[in-house]
C-alpha positions in Angstrom: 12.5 -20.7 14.7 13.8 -20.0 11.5 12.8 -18.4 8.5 12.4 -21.7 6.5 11.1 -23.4 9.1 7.8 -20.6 8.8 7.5 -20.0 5.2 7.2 -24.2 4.5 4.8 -24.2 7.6 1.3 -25.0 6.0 -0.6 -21.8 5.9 -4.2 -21.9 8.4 -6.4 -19.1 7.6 -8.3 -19.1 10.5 -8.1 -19.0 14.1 -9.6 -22.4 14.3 -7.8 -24.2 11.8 -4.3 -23.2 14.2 -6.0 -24.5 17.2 -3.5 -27.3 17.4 -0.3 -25.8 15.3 1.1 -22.6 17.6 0.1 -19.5 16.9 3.3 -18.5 14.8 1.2 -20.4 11.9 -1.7 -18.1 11.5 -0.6 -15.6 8.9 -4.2 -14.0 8.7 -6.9 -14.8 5.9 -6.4 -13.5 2.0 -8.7 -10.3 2.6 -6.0 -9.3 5.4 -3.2 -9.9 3.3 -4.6 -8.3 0.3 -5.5 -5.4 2.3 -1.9 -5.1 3.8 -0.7 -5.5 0.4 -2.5 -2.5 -0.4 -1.6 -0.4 2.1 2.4 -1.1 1.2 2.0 -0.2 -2.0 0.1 3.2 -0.9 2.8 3.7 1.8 5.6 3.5 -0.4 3.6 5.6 -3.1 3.6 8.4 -0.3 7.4 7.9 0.5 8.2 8.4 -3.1 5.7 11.3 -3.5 7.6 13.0 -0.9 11.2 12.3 -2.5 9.8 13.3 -5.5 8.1 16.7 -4.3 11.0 18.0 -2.2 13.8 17.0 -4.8 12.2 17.7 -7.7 14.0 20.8 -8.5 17.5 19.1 -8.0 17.0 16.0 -10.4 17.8 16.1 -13.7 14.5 15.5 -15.5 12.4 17.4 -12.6 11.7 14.6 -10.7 8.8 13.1 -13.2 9.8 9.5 -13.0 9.4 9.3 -9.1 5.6 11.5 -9.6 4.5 9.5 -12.1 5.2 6.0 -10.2 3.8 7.8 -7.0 0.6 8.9 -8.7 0.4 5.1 -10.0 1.5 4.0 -6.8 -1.4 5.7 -5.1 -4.4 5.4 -7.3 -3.5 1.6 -7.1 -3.6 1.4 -3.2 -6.5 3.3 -2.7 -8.6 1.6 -5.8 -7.5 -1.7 -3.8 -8.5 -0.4 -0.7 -11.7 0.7 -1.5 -12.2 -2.6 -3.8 -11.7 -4.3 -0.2 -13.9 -2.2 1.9 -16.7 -2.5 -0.6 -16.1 -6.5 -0.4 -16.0 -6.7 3.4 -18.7 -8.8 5.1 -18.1 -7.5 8.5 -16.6 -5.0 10.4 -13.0 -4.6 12.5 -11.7 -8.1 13.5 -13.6 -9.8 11.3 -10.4 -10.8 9.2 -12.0 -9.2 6.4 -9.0 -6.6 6.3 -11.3 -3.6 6.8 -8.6 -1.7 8.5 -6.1 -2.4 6.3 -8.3 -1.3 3.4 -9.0 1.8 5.1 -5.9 2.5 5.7 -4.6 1.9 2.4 -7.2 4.4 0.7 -6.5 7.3 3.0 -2.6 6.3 2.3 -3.1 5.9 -1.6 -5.1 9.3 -1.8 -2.3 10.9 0.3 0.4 9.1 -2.1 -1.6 10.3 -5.3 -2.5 13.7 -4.6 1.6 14.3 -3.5 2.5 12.6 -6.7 0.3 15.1 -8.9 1.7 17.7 -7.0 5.5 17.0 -7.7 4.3 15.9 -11.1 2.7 19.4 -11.8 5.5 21.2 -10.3 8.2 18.7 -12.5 6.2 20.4 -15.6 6.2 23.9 -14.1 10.1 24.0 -14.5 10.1 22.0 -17.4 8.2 24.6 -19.0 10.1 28.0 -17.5 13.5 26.5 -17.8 
């Protein structure tokens, strides 16, 4: 099946609205997808927070660039996730994306507090060299 062939494939958001289309069709409801959303954003907040912490010292302007979009990064995910689980009507497969949401608040805490961290360190050696 190719890739065009799915993404012009009318969306179903539940279960029983893909009864009679094949599963490859149900791509989740808009709390799931919000939630994953989310928890990319908070994942690649914690990738960048860790580039940004162990290289800090070696880029040019301390690494403050990558903390601050990692601190962003994070504090978004995690203000989405939460957003989400305060929202949810139910509990784990539900399709409320209650997992996702958890996931990305734990993820968007993780990404923010690394970001502070190479962001306090990028003005540590700002300020001694």
């Amino acid at each position: 099946m190719s890739v065009l062939f799915v993404l012009a494939a009318p969306i179903c958001t539940t279960p029983a609205e893909c009864a009679g289309q094949g599963v490859d069709t149900f791509l989740g409801t808009p709390d799931r997808i919000w939630a994953s959303a989310a928890a990319l954003v908070a994942l690649g907040a914690v990738v960048i927070g860790r580039l940004a912490l162990r290289s800090g010292r070696r880029i040019g302007n301390g690494g403050r660039k990558a903390a601050i979009v990692a601190l962003v990064g994070g504090l978004t995910g995690a203000v989405n996730g939460a957003v989400n689980l305060a929202v949810a009507d139910g509990g784990l497969g539900t399709g409320n994306g209650v997992f996702g949401g958890a996931v990305a608040l734990v993820l968007g805490l993780v990404g923010a507090v690394l970001g502070g961290l190479a962001l306090a360190r990028s003005r540590r050696t700002e300020l001694s060299g």
